[in-house]
N, CA, C and O atoms as CSV, one atom per row, in Angstrom:
chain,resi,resn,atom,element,x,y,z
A,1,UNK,N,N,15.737,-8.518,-1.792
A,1,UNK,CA,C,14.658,-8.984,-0.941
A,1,UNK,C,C,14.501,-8.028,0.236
A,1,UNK,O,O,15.538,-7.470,0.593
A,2,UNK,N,N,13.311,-7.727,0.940
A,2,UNK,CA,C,12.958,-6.739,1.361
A,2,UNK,C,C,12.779,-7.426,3.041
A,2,UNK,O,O,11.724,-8.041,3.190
A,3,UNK,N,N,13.494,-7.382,3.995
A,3,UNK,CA,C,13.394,-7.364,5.217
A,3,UNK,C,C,12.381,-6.610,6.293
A,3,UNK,O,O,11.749,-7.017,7.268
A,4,UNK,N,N,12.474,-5.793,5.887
A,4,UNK,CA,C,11.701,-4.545,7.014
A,4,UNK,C,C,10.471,-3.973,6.256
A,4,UNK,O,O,10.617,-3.415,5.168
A,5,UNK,N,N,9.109,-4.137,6.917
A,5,UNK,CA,C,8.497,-3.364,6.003
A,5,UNK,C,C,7.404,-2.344,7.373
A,5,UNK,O,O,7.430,-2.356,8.604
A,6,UNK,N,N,6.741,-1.740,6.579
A,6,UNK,CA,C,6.037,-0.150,7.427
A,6,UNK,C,C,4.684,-0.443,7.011
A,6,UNK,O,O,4.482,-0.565,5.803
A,7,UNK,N,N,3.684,-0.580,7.860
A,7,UNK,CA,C,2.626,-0.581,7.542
A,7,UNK,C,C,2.106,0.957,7.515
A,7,UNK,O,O,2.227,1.611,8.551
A,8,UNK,N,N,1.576,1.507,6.452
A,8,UNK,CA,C,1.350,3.007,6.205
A,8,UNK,C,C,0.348,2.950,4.820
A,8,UNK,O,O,0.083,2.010,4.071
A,9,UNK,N,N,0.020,4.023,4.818
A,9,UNK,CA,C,-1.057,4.606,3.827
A,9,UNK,C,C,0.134,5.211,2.353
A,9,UNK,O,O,1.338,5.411,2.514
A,10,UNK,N,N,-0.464,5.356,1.290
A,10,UNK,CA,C,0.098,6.156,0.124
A,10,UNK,C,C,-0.453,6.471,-1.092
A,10,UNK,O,O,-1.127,5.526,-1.502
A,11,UNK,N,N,-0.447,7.279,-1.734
A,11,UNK,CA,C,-0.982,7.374,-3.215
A,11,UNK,C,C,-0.907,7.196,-3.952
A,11,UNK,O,O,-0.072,7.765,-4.656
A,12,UNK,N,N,-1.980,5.953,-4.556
A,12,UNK,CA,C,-1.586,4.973,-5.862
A,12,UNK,C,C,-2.361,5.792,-6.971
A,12,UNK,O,O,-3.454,6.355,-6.921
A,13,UNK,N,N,-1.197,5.641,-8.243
A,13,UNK,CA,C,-1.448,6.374,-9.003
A,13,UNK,C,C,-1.706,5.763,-10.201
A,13,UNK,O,O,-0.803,4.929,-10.262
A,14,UNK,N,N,-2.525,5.621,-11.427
A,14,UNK,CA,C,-2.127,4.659,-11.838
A,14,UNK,C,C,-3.069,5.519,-13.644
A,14,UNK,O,O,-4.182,6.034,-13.539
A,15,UNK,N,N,-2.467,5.478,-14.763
A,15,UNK,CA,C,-2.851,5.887,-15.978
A,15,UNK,C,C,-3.658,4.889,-16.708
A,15,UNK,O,O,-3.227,3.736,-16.666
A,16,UNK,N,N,-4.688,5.094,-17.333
A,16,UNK,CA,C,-5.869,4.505,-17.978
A,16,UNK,C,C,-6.563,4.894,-18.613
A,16,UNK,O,O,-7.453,5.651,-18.225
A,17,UNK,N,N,-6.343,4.342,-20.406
A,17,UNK,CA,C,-7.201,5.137,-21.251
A,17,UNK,C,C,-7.108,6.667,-21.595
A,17,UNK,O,O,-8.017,7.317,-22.111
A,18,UNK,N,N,-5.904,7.133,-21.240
A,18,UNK,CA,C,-5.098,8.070,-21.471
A,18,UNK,C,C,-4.947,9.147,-20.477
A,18,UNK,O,O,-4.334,10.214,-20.474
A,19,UNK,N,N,-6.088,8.215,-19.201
A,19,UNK,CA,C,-6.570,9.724,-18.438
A,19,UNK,C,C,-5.679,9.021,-16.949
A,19,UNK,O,O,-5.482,7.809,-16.864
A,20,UNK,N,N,-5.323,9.787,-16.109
A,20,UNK,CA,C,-4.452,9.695,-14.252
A,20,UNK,C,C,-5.623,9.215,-13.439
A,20,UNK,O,O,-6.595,9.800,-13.917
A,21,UNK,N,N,-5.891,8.695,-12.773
A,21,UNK,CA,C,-6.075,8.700,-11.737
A,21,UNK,C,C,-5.089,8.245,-10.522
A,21,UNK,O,O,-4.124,7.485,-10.446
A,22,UNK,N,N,-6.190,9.537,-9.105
A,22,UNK,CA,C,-5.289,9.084,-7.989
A,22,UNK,C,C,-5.950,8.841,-7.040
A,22,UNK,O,O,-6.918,9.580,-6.860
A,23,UNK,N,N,-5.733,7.862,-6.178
A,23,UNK,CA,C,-6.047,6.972,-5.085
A,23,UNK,C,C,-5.704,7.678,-3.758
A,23,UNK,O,O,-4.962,6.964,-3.084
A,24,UNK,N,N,-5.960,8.673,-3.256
A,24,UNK,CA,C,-5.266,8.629,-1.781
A,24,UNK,C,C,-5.580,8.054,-0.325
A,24,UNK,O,O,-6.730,7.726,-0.033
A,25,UNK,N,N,-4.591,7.949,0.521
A,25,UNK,CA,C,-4.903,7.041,1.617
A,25,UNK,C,C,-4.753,5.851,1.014
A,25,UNK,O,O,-5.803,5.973,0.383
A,26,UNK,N,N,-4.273,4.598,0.595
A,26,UNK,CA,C,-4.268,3.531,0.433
A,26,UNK,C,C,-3.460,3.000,1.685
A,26,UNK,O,O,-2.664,3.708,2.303
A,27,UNK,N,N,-3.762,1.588,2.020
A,27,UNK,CA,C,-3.333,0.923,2.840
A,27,UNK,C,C,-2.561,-0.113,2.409
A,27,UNK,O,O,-2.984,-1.122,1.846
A,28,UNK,N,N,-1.005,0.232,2.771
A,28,UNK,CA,C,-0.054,-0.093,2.230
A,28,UNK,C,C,0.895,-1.013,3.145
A,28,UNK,O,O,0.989,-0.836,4.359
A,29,UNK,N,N,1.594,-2.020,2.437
A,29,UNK,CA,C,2.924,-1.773,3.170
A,29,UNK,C,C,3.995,-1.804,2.363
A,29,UNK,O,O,4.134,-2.436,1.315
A,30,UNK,N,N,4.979,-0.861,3.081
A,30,UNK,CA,C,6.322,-0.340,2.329
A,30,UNK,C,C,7.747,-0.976,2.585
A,30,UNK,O,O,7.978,-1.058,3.791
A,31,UNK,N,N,8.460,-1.307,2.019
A,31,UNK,CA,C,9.767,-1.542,2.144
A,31,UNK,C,C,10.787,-0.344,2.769
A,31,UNK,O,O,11.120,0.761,2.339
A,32,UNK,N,N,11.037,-0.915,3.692
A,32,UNK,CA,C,11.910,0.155,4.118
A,32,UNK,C,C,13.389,0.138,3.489
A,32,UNK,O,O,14.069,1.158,3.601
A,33,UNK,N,N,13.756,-0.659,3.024
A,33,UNK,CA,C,14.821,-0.797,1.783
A,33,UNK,C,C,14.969,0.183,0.413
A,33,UNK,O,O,15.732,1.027,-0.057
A,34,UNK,N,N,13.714,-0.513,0.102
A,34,UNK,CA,C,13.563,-0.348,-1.544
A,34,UNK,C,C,12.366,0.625,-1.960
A,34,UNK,O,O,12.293,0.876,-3.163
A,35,UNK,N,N,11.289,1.283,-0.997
A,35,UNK,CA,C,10.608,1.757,-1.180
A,35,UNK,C,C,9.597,0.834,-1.445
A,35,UNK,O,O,8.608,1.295,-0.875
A,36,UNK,N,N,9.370,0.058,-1.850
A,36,UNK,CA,C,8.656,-1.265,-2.905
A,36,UNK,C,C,7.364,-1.502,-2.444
A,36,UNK,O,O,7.160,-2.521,-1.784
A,37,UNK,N,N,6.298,-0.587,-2.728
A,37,UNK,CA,C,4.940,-0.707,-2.247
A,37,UNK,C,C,4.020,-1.560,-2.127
A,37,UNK,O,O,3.313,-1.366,-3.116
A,38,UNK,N,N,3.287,-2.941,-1.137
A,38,UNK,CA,C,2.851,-4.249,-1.304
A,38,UNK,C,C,1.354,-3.724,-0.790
A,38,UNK,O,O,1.096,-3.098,0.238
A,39,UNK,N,N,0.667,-4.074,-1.588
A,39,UNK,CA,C,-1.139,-4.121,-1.383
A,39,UNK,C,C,-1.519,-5.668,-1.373
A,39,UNK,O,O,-1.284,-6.604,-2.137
A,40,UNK,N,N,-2.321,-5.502,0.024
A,40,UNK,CA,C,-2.995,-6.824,0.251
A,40,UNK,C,C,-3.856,-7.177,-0.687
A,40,UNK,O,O,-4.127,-6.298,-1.506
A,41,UNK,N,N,-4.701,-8.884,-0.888
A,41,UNK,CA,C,-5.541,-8.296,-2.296
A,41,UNK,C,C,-6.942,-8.160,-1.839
A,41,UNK,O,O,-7.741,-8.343,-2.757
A,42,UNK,N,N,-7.570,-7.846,-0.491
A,42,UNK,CA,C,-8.513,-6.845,-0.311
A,42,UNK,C,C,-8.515,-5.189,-0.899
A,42,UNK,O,O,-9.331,-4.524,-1.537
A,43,UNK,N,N,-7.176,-4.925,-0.333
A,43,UNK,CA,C,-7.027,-3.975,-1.274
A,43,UNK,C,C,-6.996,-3.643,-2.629
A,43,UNK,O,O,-7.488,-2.721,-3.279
A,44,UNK,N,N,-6.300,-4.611,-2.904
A,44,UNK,CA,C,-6.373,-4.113,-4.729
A,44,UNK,C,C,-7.616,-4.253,-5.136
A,44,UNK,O,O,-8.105,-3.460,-5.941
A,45,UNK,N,N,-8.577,-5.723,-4.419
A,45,UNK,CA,C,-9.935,-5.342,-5.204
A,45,UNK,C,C,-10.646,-3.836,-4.887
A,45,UNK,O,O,-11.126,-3.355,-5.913
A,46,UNK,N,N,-10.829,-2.925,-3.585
A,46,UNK,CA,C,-11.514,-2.060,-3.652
A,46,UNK,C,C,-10.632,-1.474,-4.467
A,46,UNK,O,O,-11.314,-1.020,-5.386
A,47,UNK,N,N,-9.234,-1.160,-4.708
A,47,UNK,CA,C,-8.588,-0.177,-5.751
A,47,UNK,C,C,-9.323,-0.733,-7.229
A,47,UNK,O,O,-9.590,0.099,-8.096
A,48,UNK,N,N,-9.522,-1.706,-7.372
A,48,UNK,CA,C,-10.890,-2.261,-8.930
A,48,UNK,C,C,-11.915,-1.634,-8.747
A,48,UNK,O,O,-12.434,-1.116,-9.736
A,49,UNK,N,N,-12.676,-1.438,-7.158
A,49,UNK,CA,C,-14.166,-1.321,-7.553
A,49,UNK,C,C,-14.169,0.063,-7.632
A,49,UNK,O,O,-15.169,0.604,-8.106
A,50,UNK,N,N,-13.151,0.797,-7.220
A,50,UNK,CA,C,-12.967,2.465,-7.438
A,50,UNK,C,C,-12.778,2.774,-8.612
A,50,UNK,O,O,-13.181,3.848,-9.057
A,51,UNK,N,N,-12.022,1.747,-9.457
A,51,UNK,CA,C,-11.995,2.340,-10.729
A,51,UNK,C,C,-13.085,2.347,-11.926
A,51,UNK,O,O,-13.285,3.180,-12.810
A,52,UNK,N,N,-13.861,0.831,-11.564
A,52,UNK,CA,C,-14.448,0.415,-11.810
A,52,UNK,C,C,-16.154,1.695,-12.012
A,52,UNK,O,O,-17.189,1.575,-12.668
A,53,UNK,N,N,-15.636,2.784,-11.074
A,53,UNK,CA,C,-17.078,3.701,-11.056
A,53,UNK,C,C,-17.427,3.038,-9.640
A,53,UNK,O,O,-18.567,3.479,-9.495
A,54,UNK,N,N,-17.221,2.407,-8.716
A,54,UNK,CA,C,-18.030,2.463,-7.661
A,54,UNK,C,C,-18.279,3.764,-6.821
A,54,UNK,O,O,-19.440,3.931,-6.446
A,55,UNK,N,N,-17.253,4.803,-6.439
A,55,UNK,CA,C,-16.977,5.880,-5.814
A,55,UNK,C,C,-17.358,6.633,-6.653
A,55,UNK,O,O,-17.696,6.268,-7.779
A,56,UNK,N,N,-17.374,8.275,-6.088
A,56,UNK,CA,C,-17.345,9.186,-6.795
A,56,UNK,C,C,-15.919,9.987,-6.470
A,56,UNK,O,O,-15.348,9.738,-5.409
A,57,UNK,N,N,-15.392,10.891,-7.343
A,57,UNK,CA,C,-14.060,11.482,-6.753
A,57,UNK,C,C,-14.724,12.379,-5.956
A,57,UNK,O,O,-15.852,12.851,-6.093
A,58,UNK,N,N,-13.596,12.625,-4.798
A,58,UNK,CA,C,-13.758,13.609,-4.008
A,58,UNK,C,C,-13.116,14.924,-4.116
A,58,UNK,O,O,-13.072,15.621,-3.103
A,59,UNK,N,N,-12.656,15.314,-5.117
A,59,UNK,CA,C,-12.290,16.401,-5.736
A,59,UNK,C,C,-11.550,15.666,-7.503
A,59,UNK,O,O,-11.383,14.492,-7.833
A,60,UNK,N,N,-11.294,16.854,-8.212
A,60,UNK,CA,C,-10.704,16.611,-9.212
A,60,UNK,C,C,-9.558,17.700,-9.163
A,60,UNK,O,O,-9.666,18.775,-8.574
A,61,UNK,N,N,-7.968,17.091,-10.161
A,61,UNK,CA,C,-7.077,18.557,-10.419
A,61,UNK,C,C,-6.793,18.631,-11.205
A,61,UNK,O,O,-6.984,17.540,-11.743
A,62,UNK,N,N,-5.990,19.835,-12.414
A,62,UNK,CA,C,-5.803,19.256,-13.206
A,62,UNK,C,C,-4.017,19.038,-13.383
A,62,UNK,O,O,-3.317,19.676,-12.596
A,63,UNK,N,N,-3.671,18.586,-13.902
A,63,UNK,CA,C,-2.318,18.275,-14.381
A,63,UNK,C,C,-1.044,18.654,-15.066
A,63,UNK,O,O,-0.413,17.669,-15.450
A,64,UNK,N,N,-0.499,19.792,-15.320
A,64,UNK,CA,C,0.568,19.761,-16.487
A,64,UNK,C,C,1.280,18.235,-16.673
A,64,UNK,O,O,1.446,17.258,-15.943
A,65,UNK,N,N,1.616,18.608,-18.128
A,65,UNK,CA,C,2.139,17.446,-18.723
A,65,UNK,C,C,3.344,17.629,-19.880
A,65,UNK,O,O,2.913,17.916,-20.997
A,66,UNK,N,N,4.722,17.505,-19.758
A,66,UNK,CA,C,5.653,17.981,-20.184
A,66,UNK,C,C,6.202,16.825,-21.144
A,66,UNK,O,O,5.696,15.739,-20.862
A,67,UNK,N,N,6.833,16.797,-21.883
A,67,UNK,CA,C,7.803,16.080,-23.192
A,67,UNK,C,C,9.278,16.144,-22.372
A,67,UNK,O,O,9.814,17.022,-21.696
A,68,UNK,N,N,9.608,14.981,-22.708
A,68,UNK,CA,C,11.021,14.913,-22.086
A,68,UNK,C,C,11.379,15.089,-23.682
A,68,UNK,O,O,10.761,14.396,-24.492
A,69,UNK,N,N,12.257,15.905,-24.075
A,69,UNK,CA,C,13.089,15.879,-25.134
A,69,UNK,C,C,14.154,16.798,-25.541
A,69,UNK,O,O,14.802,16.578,-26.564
């Protein structure tokens, strides 16, 4: 259980349909324990309506992608 937490920004990252997207600046709060990242659910809905196509990206990059084996 998480005692202490940090109100701060971070980059949610999240895979869909085979393709990354990334979120930066999110408004976060963090565990200062566990790392353990908590989004209010104002937030998570605009993190929906972003994915959703509301935004446009503000840049694109591209990625390497390696095989663990």
């Amino acid at each position: 259980m998480c005692e202490t937490f940090v109100d701060t920004t971070v980059t949610y990252t999240l895979q869909l349909d085979g393709k990354f997207y990334v979120i930066e600046n999110v408004p976060s709060q963090v565990c200062k324990e566990t790392g353990e990242e908590f989004f209010s659910p104002e937030t998570v809905e605009n993190i929906q309506k972003v994915m959703r196509g509301a935004k446009t990206p503000v840049r694109k990059m591209e990625t390497p992608v390696f095989e663990y084996a």
